[in-house]
C-alpha positions as CSV (number, residue, x, y, z in Angstrom):
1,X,14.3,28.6,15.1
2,X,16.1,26.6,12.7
3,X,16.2,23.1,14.5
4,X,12.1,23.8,14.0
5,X,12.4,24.5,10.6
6,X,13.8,21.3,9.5
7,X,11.7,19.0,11.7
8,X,9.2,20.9,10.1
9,X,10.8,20.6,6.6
10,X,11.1,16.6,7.3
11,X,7.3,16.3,7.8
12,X,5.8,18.6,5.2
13,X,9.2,19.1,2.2
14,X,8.6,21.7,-0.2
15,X,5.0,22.2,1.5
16,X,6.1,24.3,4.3
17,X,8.1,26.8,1.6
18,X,4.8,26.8,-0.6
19,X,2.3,27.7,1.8
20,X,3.0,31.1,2.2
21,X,2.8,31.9,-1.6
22,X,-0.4,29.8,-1.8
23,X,-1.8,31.7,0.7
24,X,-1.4,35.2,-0.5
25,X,-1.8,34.3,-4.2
26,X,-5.7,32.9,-3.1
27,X,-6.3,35.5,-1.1
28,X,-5.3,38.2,-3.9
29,X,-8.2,36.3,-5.6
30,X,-10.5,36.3,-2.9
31,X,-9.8,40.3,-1.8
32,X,-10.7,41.1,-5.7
33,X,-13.7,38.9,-6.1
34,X,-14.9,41.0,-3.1
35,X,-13.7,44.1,-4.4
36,X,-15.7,43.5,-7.3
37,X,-18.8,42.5,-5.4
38,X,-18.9,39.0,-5.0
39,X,-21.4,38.3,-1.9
40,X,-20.9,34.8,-1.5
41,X,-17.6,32.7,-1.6
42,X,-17.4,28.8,-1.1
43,X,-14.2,26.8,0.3
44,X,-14.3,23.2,-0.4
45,X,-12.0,21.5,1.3
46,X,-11.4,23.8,3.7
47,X,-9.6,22.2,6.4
48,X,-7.9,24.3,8.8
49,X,-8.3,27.4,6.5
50,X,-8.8,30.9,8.6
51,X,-9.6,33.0,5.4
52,X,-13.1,33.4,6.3
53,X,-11.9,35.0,9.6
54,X,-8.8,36.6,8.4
55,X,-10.6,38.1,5.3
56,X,-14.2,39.4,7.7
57,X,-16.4,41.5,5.5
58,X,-20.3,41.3,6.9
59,X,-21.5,42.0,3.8
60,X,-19.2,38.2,2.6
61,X,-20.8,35.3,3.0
62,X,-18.3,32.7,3.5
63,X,-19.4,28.6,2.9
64,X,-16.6,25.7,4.1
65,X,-17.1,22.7,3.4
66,X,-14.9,19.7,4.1
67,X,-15.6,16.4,6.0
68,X,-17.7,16.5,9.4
69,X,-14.4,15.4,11.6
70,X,-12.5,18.0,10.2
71,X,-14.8,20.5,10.9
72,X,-15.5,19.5,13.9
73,X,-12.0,19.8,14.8
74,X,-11.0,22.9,13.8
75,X,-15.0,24.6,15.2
76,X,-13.2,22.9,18.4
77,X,-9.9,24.6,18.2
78,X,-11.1,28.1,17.2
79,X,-13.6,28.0,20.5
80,X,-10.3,27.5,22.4
């Protein structure tokens, strides 16, 4: 709704309105690195990232790597 827009908006500003063309813009780049036959692809800083699970290809090996509480976290939210 809009009230949760701009409580969003207040905690993450032009962020929240950015993400979205982040998103798709890496993921162009990603979709043709695989089209093109890339077999591995590293993340650093992955944080909360789902590309690896949004973008599945078995023959795509996919490496995150980000600091061991964050990971742990979001290995703990994905097995909910």
């Amino acid at each position: 709704t809009e009230n949760h827009i701009k409580l969003l908006s207040q905690d993450f500003g032009e962020f929240l309105f950015e993400m979205p063309i982040r998103t798709a813009f890496y993921d162009a780049q990603v979709k043709q690195a695989m089209a093109e036959g890339i077999k591995q692809i590293v993340i650093i800083g992955s944080g909360l990232d789902c590309r690896p699970l949004r973008l599945h290809d078995p023959s795509v090996q996919f490496f995150e790597f980000d600091q061991g509480v964050m990971l742990d976290y979001k290995v703990s939210k994905l097995a909910t």
